[in-house]
N, C-alpha and C positions, 0 to 999 in steps of 0.2 A: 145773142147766143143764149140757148136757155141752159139753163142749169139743169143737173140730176139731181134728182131727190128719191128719198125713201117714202113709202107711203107712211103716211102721219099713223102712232098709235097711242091709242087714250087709254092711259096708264087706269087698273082695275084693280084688282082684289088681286090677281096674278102677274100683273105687270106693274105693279110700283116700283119705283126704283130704289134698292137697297142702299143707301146713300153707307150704313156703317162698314159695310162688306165693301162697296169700292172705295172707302177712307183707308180700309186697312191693307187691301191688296195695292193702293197705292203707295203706303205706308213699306210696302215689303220691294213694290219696284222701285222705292228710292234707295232705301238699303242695297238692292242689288245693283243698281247703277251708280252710288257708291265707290261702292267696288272696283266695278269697272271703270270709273272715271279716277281713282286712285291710279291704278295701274300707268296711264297714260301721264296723270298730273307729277308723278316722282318720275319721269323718264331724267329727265336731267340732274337730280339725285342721280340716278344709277347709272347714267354714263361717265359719270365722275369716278367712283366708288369701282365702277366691271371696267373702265375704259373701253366704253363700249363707242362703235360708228353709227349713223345714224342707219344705214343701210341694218344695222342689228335691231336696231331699236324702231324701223320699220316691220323687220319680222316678229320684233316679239307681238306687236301692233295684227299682223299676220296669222300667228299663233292662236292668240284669244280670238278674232274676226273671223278667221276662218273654219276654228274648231265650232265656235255657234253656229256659222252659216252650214255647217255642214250636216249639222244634227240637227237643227232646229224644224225644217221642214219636214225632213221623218219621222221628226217624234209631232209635229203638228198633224200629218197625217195619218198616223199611229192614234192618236186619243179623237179624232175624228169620229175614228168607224168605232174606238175603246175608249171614251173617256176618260183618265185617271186625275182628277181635282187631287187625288190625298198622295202623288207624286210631287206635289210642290213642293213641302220641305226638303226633299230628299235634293231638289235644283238648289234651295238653300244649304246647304250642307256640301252641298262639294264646293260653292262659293266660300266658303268658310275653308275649308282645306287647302283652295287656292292664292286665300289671304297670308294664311298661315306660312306656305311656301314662300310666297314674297319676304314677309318678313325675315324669316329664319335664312334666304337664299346662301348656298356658299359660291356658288358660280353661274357662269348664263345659263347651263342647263336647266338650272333651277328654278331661275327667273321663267324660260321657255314655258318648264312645265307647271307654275305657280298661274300663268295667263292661263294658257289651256283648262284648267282645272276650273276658271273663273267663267271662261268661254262654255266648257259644258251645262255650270251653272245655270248660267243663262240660255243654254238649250231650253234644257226643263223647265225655268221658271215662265218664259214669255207665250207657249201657247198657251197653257192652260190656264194663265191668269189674265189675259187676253179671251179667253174664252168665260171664264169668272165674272170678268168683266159687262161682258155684253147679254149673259143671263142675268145681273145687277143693274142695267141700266133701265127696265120700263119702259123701252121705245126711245129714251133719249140718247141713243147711237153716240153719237160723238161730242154730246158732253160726258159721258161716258169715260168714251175713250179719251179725252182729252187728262179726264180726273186721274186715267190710267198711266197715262204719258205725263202729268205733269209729276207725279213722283217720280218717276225715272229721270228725268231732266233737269227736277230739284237734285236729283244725287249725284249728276253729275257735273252740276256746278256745286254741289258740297262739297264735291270732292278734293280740286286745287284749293280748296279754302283750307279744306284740313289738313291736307300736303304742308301746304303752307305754314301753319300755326303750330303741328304738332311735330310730323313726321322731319320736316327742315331742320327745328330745333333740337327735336330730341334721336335723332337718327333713324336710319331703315327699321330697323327692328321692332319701332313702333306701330309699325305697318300693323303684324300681328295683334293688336291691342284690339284692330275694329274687325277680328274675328268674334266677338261679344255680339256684335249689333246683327252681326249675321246669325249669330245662334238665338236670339232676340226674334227673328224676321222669320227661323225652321220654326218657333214654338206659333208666331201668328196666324204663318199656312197652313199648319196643323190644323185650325179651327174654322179659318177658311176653307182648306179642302173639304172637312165636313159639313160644313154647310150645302157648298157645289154639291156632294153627292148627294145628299139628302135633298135637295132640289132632284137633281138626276132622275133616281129611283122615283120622285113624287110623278114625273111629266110623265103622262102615256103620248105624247106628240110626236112624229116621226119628222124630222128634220128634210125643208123642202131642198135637195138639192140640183133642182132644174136651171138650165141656164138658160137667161132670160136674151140669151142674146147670140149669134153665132159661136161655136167654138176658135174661131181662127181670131173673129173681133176681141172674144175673151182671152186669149193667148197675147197678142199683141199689146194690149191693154194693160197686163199686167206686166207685161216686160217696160213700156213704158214708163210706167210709175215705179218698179224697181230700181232702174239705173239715173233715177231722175236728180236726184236728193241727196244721197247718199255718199256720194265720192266728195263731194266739198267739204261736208261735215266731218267725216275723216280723217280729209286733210287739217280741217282746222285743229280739232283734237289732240293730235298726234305731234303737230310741228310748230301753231303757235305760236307758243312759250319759247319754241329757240327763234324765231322773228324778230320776235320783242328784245328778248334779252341782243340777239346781234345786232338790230336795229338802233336799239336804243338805248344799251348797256345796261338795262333792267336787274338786278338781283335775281334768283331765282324766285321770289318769296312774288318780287314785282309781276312777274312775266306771268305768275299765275293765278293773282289777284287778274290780270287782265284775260286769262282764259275764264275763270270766274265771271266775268263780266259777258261776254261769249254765250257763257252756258245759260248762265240766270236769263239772259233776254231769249233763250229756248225754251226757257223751261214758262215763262210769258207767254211766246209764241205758240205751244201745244193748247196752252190752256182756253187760250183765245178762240184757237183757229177750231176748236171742234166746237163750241158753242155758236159761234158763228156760222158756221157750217149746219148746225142744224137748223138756222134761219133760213140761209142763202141755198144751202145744197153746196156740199164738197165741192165738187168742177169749179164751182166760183172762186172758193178759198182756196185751191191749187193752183191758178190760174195770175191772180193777185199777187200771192208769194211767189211767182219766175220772174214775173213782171217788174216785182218790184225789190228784189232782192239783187239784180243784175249791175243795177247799178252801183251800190250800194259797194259790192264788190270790187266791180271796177277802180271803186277810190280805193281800199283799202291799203292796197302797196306805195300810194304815191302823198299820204299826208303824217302829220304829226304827231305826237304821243298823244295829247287827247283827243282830236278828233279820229285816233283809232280805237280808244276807247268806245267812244261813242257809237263808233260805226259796226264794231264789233256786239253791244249790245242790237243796234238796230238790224243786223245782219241776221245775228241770232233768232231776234223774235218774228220778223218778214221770212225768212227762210225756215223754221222751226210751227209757224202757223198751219202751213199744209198738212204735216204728218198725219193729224188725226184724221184729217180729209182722204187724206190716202189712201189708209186704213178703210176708213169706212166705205169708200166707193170701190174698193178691191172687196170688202167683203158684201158687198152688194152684188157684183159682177159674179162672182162664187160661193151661190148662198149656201147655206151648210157648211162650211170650210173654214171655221174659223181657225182652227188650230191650224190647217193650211197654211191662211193667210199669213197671220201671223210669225208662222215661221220663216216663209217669206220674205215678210217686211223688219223682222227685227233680226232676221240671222242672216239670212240669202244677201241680202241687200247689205246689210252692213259687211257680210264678207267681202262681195266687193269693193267697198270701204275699205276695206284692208288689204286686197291685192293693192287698189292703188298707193295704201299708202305705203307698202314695204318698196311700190318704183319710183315714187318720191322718193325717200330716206339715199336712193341709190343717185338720182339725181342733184340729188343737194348733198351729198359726197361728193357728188362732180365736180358741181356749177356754183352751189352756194346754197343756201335756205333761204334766202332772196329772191333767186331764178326757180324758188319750189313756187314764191305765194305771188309772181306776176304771172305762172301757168295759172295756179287756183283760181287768179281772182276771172278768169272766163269761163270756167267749167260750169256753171248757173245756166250758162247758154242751152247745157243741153236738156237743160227744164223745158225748151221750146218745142220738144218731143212731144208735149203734152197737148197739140193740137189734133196728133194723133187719136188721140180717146174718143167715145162713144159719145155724140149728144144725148142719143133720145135715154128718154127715163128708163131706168129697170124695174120702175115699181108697176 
């Protein structure tokens, strides 16, 4: 099976890659994901606190997933044909309003609209820092994007760490405290956005966006790699922490130490898997990760506290490897489109993440949070969609 690859480019005077500019726009996706992995890591704080059901605590999951999914793509196609790089704080800043809500919440409404507010956030922040991104990288694509993805996936394994240490100890309302690092991450993009423009306004280059390959093959393709990935990671996220805890009578502090563990072999996983990928070609490190994540799963419901641990780090980083690959062979398939893409792959896709997980929340209401993660652990299966994709090169 051969591999797709990008045509190689030898980084010049105008393609080196800005390693300070993708440090810090990494630096600001971790802060945002953060955020977002907050939200998810005090769910059981706040089922205690709202007496909330899970079937709630799948829609707040709902809420944030599907308010990105839903704006992400049109605002990715929106700065496509308009660029706006100095929009980025403004993604941090409603993230910061949506922290805020959390902490201060008096009722579920609040909580509802404290995600959403986070959800927009990350509308705004992930095209155009994904598109930052890959005028920063010099031809190295998906180490690139890996540098881009691993602060996101750092933040969201920070995130039950500081659930854990701060928010458990010292109550909800600390929540509000990590609206600082969010206002920390609007002054970073501030300096980043001006950089992107001022890149922008320098390029006379009109962006190729020819497609290298039928439109129907490119249709299909990226529905592919959209529903591929996406609904496991979701489910992990969101439900977890109450596995462990009913599994194995875990503390709360426990349960998310061991989603911590989850995340951090994701956040592995990204970093790997796009550097690798600029060896092999993405197809290969997509390919790898169905294959080998499948199993992996399979055990996860039927062994013991530490070799869940374990499995749960190795889950993470075998399944979390592909992403940048993803990434990058969708924006291959749709050149010019980054903000497209992007919107796509970190709002579209993760919303469906989040339908599924609010029909979890409704089944493990039923059946149990037991009878949620013996479905999960076969959903990987439908990684095997991925036979379907293009061989031949797009370069």
């Amino acid at each position: 099976m051969r591999s797709t690859t990008h045509p190689s480019v030898t980084p010049g005077p105008a393609t080196l890659t800005s390693w300070g500019v993708l440090m810090a726009i990494s630096l600001c996706h971790m802060i945002n994901d953060v955020m977002q992995s907050m939200l998810a890591a005090i769910y059981p704080l706040l089922q205690v606190e709202f007496d909330l059901s899970y079937a709630q605590i799948g829609v707040m999951t709902l809420a944030f997933q599907v308010t990105a999914s839903l704006l992400q793509p049109l605002i990715g196609m929106a700065t496509d044909r308009h660029p706006q790089p100095r929009s980025l704080p403004f993604g941090m800043a409603s993230t910061l309003c949506g922290v805020l809500m959390l902490g201060m919440a008096e009722g579920y409404a609040w909580l509802l609209s404290g995600a959403m507010l986070i959800g927009i956030g990350s509308a705004v922040f992930h095209p155009e820092s994904s598109r930052v991104a890959r005028i920063a990288s010099g031809g190295r694509f998906g180490t690139a994007q890996s540098l881009f993805q691993l602060g996101g996936n750092g933040g969201q394994a920070l995130g039950p760490l500081l659930a854990a240490f701060i928010v458990v100890p010292l109550g909800r309302p600390a929540v509000a405290w990590f609206a600082v690092a969010a206002a920390l991450g609007a002054a970073i993009l501030w300096q980043v956005g001006t950089w992107a423009e001022d890149r922008r306004r320098a390029s006379t280059a009109t962006p190729d966006r020819t497609l290298r390959l039928p439109r129907a093959t490119v249709i299909r393709a990226i529905a592919v790699l959209v529903f591929t990935k996406n609904i496991y990671s979701a489910s992990m996220s969101s439900y977890f922490t109450f596995f462990t805890i009913d599994k194995f009578g875990l503390s709360t502090q426990g349960a998310q130490i061991m989603l911590f563990l989850f995340l951090a072999g994701m956040a592995a996983g990204v970093m790997l898997g796009g550097i690798i990928g600029d060896r092999v070609g993405p197809l290969t490190v997509i390919w790898v990760s169905i294959l080998g994540a499948l199993p992996l799963t399979l055990a996860l419901p039927h062994v013991g506290l530490v070799p869940t641990g374990v499995l749960a780090v190795l889950i993470g980083l075998v399944l979390a490897s592909a992403f940048p690959a993803i990434v990058v062979f969708a924006q291959e398939l749709v050149p010019g489109r980054t903000g497209m893409i992007a919107g796509l792959f970190f709002g579209f896709s993760f919303g469906m993440g989040g339908i599924s997980a609010a029909a979890l929340g409704v089944l493990a209401d039923a059946q149990g949070i037991r009878s949620v993660f013996l479905l999960c652990s076969v959903l990987p299966v439908l990684g095997l969609l991925t036979i379907l994709l293009p061989r031949r090169s797009l370069g």
